[in-house]
N, C-alpha and C positions, 0 to 999 in steps of 0.2 A: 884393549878388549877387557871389560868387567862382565864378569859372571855372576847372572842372578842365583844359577843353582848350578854346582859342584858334586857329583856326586860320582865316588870315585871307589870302586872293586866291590860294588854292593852283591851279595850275597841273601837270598830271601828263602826260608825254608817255612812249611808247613808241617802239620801230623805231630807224630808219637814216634819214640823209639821202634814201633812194630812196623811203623810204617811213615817213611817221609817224604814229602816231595817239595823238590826243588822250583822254584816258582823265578827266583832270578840267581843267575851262576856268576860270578864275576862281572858285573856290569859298570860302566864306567862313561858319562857323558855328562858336559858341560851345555849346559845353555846360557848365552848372552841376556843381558839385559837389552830390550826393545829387540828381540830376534827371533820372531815367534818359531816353535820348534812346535814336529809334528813325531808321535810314535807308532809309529805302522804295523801290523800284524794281526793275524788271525785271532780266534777266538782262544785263552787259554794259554797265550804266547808269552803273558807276562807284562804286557804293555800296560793296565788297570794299576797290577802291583807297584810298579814302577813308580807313574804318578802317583799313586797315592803317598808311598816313600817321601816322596820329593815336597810333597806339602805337609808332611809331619802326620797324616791321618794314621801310618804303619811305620813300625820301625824295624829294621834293615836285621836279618840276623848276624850280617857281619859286613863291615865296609863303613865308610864314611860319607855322609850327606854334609856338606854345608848352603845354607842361606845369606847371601850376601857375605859371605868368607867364614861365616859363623857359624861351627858345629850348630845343627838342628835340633841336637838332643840338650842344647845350650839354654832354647829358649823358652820362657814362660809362656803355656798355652794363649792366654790373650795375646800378647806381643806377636804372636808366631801369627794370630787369626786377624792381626792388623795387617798383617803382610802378606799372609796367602790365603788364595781361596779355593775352595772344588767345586763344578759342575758335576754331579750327579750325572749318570749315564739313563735314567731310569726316572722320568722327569713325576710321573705318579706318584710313583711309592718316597720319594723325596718332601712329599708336601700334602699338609693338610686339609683334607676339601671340605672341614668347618672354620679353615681358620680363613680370616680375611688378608690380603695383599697387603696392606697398608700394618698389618700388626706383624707380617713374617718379614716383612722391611726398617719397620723401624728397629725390631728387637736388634740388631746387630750395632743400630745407633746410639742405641740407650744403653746398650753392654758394655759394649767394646769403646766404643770413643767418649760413652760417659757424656752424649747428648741431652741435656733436659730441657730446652725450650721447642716446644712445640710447633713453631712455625719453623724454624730452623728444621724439625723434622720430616712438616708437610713439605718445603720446599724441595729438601733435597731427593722425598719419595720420587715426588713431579720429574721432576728434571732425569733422575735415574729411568725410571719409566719411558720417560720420552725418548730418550736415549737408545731404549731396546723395543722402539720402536708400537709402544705403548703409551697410553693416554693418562691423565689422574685419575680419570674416572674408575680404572681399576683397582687402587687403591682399596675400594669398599665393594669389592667384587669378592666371594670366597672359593678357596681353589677348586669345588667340585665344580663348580659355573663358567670351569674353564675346558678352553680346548688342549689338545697335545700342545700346538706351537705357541699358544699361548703363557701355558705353566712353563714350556722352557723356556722362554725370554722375562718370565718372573725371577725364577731361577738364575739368571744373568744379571740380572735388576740385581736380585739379593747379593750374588759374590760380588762386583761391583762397585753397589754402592760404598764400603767401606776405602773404594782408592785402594785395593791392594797392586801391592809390586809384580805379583808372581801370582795366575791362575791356572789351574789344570781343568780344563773342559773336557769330560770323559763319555766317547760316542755320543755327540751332541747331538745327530742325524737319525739316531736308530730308529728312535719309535717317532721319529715325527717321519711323513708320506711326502713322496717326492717332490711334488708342487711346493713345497713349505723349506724344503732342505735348503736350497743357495740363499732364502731370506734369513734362516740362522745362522748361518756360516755369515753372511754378510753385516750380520749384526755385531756377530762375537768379531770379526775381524772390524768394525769400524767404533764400538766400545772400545778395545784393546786399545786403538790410537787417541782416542779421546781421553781416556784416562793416563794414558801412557804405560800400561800394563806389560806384562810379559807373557804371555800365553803356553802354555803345553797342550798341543793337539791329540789326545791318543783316539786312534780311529783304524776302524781294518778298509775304511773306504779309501782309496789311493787317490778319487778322482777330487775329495773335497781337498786336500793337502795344499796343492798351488793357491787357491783363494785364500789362504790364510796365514803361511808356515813357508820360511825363507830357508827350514832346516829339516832334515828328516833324518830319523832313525829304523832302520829296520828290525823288529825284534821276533825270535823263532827261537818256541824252546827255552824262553831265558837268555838268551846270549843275543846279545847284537852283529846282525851279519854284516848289516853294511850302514853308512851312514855318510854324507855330507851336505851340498848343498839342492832343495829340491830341484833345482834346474840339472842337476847330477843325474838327480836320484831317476827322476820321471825321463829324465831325456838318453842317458847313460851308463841304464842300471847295469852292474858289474855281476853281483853273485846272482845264480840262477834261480834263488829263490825271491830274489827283487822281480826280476824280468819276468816270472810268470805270476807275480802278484800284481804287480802295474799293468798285464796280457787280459786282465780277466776283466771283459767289456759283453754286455749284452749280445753284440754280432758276433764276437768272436765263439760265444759259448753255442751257438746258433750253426756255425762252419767249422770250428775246428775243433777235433776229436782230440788232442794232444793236450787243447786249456779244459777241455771238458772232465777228461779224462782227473786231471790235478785238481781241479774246482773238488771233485766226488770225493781224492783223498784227504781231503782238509776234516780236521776235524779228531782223523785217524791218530796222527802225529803229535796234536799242538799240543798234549801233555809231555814232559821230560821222559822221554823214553831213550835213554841213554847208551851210544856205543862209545868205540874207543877213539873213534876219530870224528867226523864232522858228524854233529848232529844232524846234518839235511844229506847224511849219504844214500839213508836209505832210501829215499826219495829222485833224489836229485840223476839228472839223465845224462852225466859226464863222471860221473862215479867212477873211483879206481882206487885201485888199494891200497896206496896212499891217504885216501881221500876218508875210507874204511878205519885205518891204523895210525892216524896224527890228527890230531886238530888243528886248524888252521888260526893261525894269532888275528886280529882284527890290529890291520896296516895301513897305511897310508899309500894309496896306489897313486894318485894326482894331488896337485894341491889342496886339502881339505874335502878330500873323498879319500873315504876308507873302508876296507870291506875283509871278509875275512872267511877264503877261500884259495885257493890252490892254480883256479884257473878262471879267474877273473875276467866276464865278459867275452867268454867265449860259447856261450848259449845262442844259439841265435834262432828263433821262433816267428 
């Protein structure tokens, strides 16, 4: 097993002495090379920081990232942008709607790899483009003249074409409408094979994860509750903050007052609002004073499922 990204008791703080908030608490997860991994959690959870972390865009206020075994604070910004790249969550404000397709694609060639023959660059626009399920003809298209699903598979086009090792895709589905969401995910997960890429999923959607992500992370709060393989996660979930996050489906919000009810608290929570024992106590509907006054370590319950809870899997909804 090699690990594209290592990243091991990170620690992420924001604010001033008057005031500071915790964004990641001791976090700790390895991703495979070719094994795409997905970050789950709500708005504010800490899942955005995290990726971002892990491709050098933020650095940790305390803990250790490595890249290919390689402290991340090790590498020279190019080097670092040869090997990883970000999806932007937010595919608008990402890209210039006077600039054309064909010049926000080359620049990454003519920077970073030090491309200067010109057909070598039209070629490899093409072929990237095609790839994401785009033509050449956009090339000479400029971003205002696009659509949502469109600028995001330009945006795919761009992390991409460089052949990185390691890319983080952040809410790739947000702003693109339902009709359009399983042809991004289908994209981003058949680019990743093609290039031979590693993916970071961070999504609060649970339903896009299995299309794409062999691995999942639950994260609340900063802390990761539970984590192993998505056939675990979706088929298995252990802590009862998994089980009423993978619960929350159009019918169910429609008949049941108990996901309805949870769906309404979200929100309330997802900042670090701190006690002395499980973050998800005050929430959570197996709560006991235990649960109140220890925190629970994040364990190894089955073979490569792990979660970090007191009464694992016994929720049942």
């Amino acid at each position: 097993m090699t690990n594209i990204i290592s990243a091991q008791n990170v620690k992420k703080y924001y604010g001033s002495k008057a005031k500071i908030v915790t964004a990641l608490d001791d976090v700790s997860i390895d991703i495979e090379k070719n094994k795409n991994t997905a970050i789950v959690g709500e708005t504010g959870s800490g899942k955005t920081t995290l990726g971002r972390i892990t491709c050098g865009l933020e650095k940790a206020s305390q803990g250790v990232v490595k890249l290919d075994g390689v402290n991340i604070k090790n590498y020279k910004p190019l080097d670092l942008w040869r090997k990883v790249q970000y999806v932007h969550q937010d595919p608008y404000s990402a890209i210039d709607s006077l600039e054309t397709v064909g010049n926000l694609l080359s620049n990454p060639l003519r920077y970073l790899s030090n491309i200067r023959d010109e057909n070598e660059i039209k070629n490899r626009i093409a072929n990237t483009l095609m790839n994401t399920g785009l033509n050449e003809t956009y090339a000479d298209k400029k971003g205002g003249e696009l659509s949502g699903g469109e600028i995001q598979r330009v945006l795919i086009a761009r992390a991409f074409i460089m052949n990185p090792e390691y890319v983080v895709v952040d809410e790739p589905t947000t702003m693109i409408d339902f009709i359009h969401r399983n042809e991004i995910i289908e994209t981003l997960r058949r680019v990743g094979d093609t290039f031979g890429t590693t993916l970071l999923l961070i999504t609060h959607d649970v339903a896009i994860v299995p299309k794409i992500a062999r691995r999942v992370a639950v994260i609340y709060q900063g802390k990761i509750l539970e984590q192993g393989s998505t056939d675990d996660i979706i088929k298995k979930a252990l802590h009862p903050y998994t089980i009423f996050l993978i619960s929350i489906k159009p019918e169910k919000l429609a008949n049941d007052a108990k996901i309805l009810n949870y769906v309404k608290s979200f929100g309330a929570h997802s900042q670090a609002v701190y006690v002395r024992g499980c973050r998800y106590s005050n929430l959570c509907p197996l709560s006991d004073q235990q649960c109140k006054t220890e925190e629970p370590r994040l364990m190894e319950y089955e073979t490569g499922h792990y979660v970090a809870c007191f009464k694992p899997g016994e929720l049942q909804i």
